[in-house]
VMD Tcl script that draws the C-alpha trace (Angstrom):
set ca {
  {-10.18 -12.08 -16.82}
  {-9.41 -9.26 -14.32}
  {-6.54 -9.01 -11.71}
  {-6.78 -12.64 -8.86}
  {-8.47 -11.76 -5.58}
  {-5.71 -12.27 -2.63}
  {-6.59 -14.94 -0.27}
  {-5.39 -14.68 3.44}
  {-4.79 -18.69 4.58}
  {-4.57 -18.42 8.21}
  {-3.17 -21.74 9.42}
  {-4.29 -22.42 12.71}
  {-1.49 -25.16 13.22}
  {2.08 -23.44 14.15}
  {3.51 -27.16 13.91}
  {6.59 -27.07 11.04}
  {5.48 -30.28 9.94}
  {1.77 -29.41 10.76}
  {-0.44 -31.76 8.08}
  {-2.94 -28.47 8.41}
  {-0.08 -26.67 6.44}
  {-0.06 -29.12 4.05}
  {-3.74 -28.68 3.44}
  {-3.21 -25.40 3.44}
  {-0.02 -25.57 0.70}
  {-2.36 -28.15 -1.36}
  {-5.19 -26.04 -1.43}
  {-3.15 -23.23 -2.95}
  {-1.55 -25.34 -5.42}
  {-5.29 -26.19 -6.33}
  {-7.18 -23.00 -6.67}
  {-7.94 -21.62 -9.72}
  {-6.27 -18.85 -11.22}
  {-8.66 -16.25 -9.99}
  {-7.60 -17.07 -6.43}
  {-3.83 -16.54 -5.10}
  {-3.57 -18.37 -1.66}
  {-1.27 -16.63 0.87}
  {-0.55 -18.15 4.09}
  {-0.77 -15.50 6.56}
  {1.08 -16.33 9.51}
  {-0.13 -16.17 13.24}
  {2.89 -17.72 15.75}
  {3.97 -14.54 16.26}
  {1.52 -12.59 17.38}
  {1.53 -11.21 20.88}
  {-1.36 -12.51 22.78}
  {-4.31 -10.18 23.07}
  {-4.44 -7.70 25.68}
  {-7.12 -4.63 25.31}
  {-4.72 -2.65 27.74}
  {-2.66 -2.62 24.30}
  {-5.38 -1.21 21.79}
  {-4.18 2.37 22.26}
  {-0.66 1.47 21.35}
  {-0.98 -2.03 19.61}
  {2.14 -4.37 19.11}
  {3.24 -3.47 15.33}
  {3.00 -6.99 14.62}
  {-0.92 -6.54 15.22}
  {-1.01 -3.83 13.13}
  {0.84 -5.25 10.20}
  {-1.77 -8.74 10.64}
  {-4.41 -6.35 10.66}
  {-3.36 -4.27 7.58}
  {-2.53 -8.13 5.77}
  {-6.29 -9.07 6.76}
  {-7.43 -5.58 5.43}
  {-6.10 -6.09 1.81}
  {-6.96 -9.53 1.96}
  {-10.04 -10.29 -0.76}
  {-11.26 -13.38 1.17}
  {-9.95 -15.51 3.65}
  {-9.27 -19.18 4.40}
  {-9.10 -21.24 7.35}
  {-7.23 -24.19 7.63}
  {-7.44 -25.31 11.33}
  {-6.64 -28.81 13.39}
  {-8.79 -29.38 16.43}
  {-7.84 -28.83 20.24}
  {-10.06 -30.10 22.58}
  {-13.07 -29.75 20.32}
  {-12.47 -25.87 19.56}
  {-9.64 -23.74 17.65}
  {-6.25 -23.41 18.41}
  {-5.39 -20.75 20.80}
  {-3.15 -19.35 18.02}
  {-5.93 -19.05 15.75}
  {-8.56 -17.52 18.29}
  {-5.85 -15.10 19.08}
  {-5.41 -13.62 15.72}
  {-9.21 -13.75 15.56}
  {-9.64 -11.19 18.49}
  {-6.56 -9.26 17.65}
  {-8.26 -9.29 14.04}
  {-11.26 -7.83 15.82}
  {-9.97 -5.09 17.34}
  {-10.30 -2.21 18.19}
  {-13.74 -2.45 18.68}
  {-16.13 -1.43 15.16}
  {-12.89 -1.55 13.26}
  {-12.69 -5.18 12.54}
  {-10.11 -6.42 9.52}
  {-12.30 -9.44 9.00}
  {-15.76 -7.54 8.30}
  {-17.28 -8.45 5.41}
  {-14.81 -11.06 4.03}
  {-16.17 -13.98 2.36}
  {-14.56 -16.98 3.72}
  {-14.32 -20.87 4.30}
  {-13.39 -22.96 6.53}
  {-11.36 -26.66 6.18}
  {-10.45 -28.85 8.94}
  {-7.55 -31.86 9.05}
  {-7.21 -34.07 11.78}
  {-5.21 -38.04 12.27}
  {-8.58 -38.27 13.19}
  {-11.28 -40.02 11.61}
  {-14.04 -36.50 12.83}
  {-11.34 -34.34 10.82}
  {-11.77 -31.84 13.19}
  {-15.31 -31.48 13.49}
  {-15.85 -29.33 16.80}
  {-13.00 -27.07 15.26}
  {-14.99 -26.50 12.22}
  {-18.19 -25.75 13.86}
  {-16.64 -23.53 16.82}
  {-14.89 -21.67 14.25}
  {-18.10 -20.91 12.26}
  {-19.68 -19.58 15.23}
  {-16.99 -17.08 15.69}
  {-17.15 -16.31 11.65}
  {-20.79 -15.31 12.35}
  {-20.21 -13.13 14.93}
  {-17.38 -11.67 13.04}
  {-19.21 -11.39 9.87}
  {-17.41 -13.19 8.03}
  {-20.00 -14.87 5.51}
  {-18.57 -18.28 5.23}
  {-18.80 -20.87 2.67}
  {-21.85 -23.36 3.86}
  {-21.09 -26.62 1.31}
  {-19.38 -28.12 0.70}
  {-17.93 -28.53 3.99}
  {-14.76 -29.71 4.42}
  {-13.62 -32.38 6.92}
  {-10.12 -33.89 6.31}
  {-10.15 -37.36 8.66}
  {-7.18 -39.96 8.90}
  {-5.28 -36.37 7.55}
  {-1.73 -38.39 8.37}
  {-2.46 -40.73 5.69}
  {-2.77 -38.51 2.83}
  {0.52 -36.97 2.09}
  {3.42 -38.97 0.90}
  {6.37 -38.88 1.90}
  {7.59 -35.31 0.30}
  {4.45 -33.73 1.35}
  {2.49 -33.70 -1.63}
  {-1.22 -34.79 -1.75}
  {-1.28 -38.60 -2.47}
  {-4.79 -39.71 -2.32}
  {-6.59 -39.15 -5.61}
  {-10.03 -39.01 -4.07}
  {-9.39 -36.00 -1.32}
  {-7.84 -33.85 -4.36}
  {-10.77 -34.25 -6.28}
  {-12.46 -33.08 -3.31}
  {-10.02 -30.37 -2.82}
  {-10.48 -28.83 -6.15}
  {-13.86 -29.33 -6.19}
  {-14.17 -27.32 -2.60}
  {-11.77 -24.84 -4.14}
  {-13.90 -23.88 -7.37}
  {-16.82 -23.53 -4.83}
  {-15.32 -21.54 -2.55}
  {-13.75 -19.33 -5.92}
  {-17.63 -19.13 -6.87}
  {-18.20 -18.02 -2.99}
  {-16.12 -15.32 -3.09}
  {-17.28 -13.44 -6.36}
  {-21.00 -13.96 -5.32}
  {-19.57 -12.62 -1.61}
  {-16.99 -9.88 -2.17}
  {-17.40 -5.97 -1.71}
  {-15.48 -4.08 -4.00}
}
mol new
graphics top color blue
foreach p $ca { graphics top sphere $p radius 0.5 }
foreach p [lrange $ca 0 end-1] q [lrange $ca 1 end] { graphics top cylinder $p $q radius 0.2 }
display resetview
């Protein structure tokens, strides 16, 4: 077996404690060896301005180089008011830019949502695909992942306690591990 394809998680929850990170952290620990997970982070990223493409913040750049070198990428995102987290759609757009020069292009992807919830972040999900599209970012149809009542499944150290969502999990993860080798450019 050849070298793992790098995985960019971008965690759309900037929470410490956020249960998305622990989704995020489980799904890593799950993914088979041809996958290495890397949580990419977002909370400090200048919001985007286009007045700032000619001279970008270097944290943009260095995002944009991470998201460049990246194999694949994985989204891990709670809902807010039925959409993304302005953290996440920020690193989207600064992702995006400039214009025709997009880090995300091409990169197969996937998308899991947690919520306390029993929807699991539903809206999030689906108003994240819709940017994935545009972006085109070919993303992982099924299985789809919803994570509801997301509070309940960790114990008390973090770890994944329910038996039944890590089946899931590594279930979703060889999927999305076939998703990327049918998806990837070289």
């Amino acid at each position: 077996m050849g070298q793992s394809i790098d995985v960019a998680v971008i965690v759309g929850s900037l929470r410490k404690a956020s249960l998305n990170r622990l989704v995020a952290d489980t799904l890593a620990e799950l993914a088979p060896a041809e996958l290495k997970l890397d949580i990419v982070e977002i909370g400090h990223l200048p919001l985007y301005n286009q007045d700032l493409d000619n001279a970008p913040p270097a944290e943009w750049v260095a995002f944009r180089d991470r998201v460049k070198a990246a194999g694949a990428v994985l989204f891990v995102t709670p809902e807010h008011n039925r959409s993304v987290p302005a953290a996440l759609k920020n690193a989207l757009d600064i992702g995006s830019r400039p214009y025709g020069d997009s880090a995300w292009n091409g990169k197969p992807g996937a998308v899991v949502s947690a919520s306390p919830g029993a929807a699991g972040g539903f809206g999030a999900n689906h108003h994240l695909r819709q940017s994935l599209v545009f972006l085109n970012i070919p993303a992982m149809a099924q299985p789809e992942a919803y994570l509801g009542h997301a509070d309940k499944l960790f114990d008390e150290h973090g770890k994944l306690a329910n038996d039944g969502t890590r089946k899931f999990l590594q279930g979703f993860m060889q999927a999305f591990a076939a998703w990327v080798a049918a998806n990837r450019h070289s």
